[in-house]
N, C-alpha and C positions, 0 to 999 in steps of 0.2 A: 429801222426797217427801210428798204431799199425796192423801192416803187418799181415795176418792170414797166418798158413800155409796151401798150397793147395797140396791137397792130391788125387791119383787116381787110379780108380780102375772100371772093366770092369762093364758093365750098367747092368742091370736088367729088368725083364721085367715091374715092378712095376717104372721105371723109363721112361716108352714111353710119356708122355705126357709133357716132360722137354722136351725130344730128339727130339719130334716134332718141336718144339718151334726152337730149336737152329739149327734144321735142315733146317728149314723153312730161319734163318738169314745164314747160310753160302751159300744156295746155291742160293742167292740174287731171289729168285722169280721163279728161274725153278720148285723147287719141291712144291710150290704151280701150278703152271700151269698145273703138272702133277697130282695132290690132286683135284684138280678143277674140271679135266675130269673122275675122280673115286670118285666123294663125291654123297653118295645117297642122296634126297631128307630131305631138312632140316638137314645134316651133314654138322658142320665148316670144315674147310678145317685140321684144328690142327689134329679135331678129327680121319681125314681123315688118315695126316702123323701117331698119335698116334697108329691106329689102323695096317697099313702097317710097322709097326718098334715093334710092339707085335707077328709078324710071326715070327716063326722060320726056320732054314736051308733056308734062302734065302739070297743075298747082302743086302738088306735094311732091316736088324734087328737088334734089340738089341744086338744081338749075337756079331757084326761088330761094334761094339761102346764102348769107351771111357770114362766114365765121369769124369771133375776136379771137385773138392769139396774143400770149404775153410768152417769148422765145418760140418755142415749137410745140408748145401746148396748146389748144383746143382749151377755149374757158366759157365763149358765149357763145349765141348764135343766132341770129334773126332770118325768119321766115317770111316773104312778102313778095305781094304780086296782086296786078292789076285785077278787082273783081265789076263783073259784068254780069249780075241775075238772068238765066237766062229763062224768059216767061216760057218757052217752049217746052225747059225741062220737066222730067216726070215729077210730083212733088215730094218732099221727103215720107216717108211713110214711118221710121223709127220713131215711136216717140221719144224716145232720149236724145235723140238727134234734132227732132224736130224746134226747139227753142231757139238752137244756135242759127240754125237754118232760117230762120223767119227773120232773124237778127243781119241779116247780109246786106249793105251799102252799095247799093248799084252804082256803077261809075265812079267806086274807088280805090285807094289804092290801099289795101288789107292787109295789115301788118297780120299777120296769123301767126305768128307764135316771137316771144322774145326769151331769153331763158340766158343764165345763167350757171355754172357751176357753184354750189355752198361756196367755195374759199375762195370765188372771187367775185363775189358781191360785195355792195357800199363801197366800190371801187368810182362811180360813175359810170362805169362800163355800158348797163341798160341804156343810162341816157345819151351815149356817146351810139349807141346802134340804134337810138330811135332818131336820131337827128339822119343816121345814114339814112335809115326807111325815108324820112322826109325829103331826105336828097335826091333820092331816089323819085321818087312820088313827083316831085317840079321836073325832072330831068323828062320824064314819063310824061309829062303836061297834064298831069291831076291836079285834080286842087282841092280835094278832100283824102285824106286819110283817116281808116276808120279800125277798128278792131275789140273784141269781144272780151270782158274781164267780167269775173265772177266780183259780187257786190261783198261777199265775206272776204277774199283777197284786197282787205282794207292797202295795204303796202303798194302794191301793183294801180288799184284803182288813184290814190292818191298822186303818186309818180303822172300818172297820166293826164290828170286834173292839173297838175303844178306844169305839164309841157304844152298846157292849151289843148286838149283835148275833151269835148263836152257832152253829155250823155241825154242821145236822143231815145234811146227807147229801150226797153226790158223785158224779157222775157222767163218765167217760171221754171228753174233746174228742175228736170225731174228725176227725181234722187235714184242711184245705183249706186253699188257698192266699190267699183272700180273710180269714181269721179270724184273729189275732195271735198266739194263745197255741196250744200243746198241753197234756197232764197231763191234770188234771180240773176241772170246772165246780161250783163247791160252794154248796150252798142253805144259804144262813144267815139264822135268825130269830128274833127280838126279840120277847119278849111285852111289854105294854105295858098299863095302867091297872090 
């Protein structure tokens, strides 16, 4: 078998309908939950994500995203951008919302979603886009990055553990039928330079 090499480079907007997709798998079923309650009438939910990641100047855009390519295929994709709590804001009122939310690392730099396609995992591929978030993250002169993994996602939490990343604080899933996991939501974070 004959390794392609995977190549990367920042997403486009002609790219939002991948980035749905893989945004939909890393963030195990929240951003569906959250798609669900903005999809108009007769809207998929994809189309829902595809549409919200075609804004610009916002956290959820194309703008913030990653893609890996092995030829001209779309296989991974990383999500990430500067977070800043802002005390001002209104506070989150969803309670299914509200765990991730209380989970958020003021002053740094948030990886929010990593994902890859089923057939091209165990390739290294994640940890080859978590190194970019980090390059990212010093370029940015952060020196924490931080990001959010469900405690049942044993696979994902352990990759994270093994790239120096350490888990300061947890908070209670509150179980819905669109989200994968129950237990708790754990913020793990990585100082850095």
């Amino acid at each position: 078998m004959i390794l392609t090499q995977t190549e990367f480079r920042p997403a486009k907007k002609s790219d939002c309908g991948a980035i749905a997709s893989l945004y939909s798998i890393s963030s195990d079923g929240v951003a569906d939950y959250i798609w669900a309650k903005l999809a108009q009438p007769g809207e998929t939910l994809l189309k829902v994500g595809q549409r919200r990641y075609e804004r610009e100047n916002t956290l959820f855009s194309y703008q913030n995203c990653t893609l890996a390519f092995q030829g001209d295929t779309i296989v991974g994709m990383l999500v990430a951008f500067p977070m800043t709590v802002d005390e001002d804001a209104e506070p989150e009122d969803d309670p299914v919302l509200v765990p991730y939310n209380k989970l958020e690392e003021d002053n740094s730099y948030y990886i929010c979603g990593v994902a890859l396609f089923p057939d091209y995992r165990n390739q290294g591929i994640g940890t080859q886009l978590m190194q970019l978030a980090e390059n990212h993250a010093v370029a940015k002169g952060f020196t924490q990055l931080s990001l959010i993994v469900f405690e049942q996602n044993v696979d994902a939490k352990r990759l994270y553990a093994r790239l120096g990343y350490q888990e300061i604080d947890r908070e209670t899933v509150v179980p819905h039928p669109l989200i994968h996991y129950v237990g708790d939501a754990i913020l793990m974070v990585k100082t850095v330079g």
